[in-house]
MILUM-726124 format. One record per residue (C-alpha): residue in three letters; x, y negated, z negated; residue number from 1. Coordinates in nm, 3 decimals. Each point is the difference from the previous one (the first is absolute). Layout:
# MILUM-726124
<r residu="ALA" x="X" y="Y" z="Z" num="NUM"/>
...
//
This chain:
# MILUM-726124
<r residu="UNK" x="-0.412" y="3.801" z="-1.701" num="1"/>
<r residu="UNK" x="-0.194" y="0.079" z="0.331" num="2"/>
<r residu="UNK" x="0.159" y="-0.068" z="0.356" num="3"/>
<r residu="UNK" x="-0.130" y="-0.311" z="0.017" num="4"/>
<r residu="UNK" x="0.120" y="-0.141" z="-0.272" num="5"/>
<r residu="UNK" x="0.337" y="0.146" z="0.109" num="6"/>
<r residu="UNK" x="-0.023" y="-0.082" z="0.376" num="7"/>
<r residu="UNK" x="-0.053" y="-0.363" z="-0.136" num="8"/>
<r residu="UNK" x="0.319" y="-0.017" z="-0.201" num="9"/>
<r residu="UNK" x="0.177" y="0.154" z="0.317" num="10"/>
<r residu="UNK" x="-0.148" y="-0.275" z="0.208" num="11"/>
<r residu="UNK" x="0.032" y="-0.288" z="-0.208" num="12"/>
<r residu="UNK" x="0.360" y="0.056" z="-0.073" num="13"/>
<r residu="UNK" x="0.091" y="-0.091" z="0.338" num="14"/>
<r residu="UNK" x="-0.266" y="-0.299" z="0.015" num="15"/>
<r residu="UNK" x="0.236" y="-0.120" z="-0.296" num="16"/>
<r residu="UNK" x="0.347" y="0.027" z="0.106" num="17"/>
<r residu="UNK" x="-0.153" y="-0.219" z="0.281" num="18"/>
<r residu="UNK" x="-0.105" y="-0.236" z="-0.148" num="19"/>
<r residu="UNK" x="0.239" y="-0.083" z="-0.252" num="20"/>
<r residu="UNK" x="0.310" y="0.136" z="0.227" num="21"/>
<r residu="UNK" x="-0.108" y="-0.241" z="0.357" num="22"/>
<r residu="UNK" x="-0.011" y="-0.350" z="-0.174" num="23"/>
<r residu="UNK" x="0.343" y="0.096" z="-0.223" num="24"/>
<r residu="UNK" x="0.133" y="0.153" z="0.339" num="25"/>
<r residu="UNK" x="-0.070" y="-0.365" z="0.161" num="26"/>
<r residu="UNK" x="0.138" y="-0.228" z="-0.282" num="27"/>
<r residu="UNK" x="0.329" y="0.183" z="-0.075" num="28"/>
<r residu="UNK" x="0.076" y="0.041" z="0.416" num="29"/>
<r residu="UNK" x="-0.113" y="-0.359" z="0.095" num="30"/>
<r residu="UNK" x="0.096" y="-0.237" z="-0.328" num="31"/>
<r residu="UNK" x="-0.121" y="-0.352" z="0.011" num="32"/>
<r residu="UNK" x="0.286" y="-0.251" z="0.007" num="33"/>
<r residu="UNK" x="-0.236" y="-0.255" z="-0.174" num="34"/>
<r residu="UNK" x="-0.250" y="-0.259" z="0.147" num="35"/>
<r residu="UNK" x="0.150" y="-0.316" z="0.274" num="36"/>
<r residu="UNK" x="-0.149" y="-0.293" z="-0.201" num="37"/>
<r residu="UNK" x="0.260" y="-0.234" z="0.234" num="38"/>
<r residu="UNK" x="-0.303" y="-0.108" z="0.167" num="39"/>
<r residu="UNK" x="-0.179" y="-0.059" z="-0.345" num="40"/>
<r residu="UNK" x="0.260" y="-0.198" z="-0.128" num="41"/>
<r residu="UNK" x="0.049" y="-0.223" z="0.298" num="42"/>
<r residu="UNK" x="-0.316" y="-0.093" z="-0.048" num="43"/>
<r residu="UNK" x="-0.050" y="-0.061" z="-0.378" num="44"/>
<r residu="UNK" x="0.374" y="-0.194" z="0.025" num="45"/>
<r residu="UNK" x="-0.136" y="-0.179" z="0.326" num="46"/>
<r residu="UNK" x="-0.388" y="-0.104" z="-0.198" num="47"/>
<r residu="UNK" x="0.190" y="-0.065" z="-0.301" num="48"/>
<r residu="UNK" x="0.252" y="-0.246" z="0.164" num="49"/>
<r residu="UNK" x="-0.281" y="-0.180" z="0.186" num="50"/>
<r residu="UNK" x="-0.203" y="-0.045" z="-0.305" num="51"/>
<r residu="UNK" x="0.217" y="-0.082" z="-0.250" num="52"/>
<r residu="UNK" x="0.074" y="-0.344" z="0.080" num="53"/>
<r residu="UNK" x="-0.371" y="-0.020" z="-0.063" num="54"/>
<r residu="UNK" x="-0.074" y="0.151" z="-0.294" num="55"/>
<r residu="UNK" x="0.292" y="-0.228" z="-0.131" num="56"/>
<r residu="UNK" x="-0.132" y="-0.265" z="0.047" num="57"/>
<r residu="UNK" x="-0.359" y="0.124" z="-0.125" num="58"/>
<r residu="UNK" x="0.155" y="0.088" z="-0.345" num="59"/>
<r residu="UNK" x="0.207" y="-0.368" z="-0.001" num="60"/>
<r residu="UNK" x="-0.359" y="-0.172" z="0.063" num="61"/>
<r residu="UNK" x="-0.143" y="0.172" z="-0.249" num="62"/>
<r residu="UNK" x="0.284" y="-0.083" z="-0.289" num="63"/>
<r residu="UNK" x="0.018" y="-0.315" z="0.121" num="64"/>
<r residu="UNK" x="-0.397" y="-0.220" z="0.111" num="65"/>
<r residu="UNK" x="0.174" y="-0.332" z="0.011" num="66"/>
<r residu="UNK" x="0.275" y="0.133" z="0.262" num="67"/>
<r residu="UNK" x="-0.275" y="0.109" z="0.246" num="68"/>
//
């Protein structure tokens, strides 16, 4: 092999640990605890309560024409 081909391995080696060793470095010393969907799920329970009187009485209209 000629030095370059050498002084590439040499350099890339480093470029590598890098890479692979900085994002593995930053998940395993700072772990997610998971998501905060609170906010989410105030909302969806919050739409969901406000429309469901609604769509109740949407899905009785349409079983029923003559009650309408």
């Amino acid at each position: 092999m000629t030095a370059v081909v050498l002084a590439s391995i040499v350099l890339t080696i480093p470029f590598l640990v890098a890479f692979i060793g900085i994002p593995l470095w930053m998940t395993f010393t700072r772990p997610d605890a998971g998501a905060d969907h609170s906010g989410a799920q105030r909302y969806l329970r919050a739409r969901s309560t406000r429309t469901q009187p609604v769509a109740g009485a949407a899905a009785r209209a349409a079983l029923d024409p003559a009650a309408a």
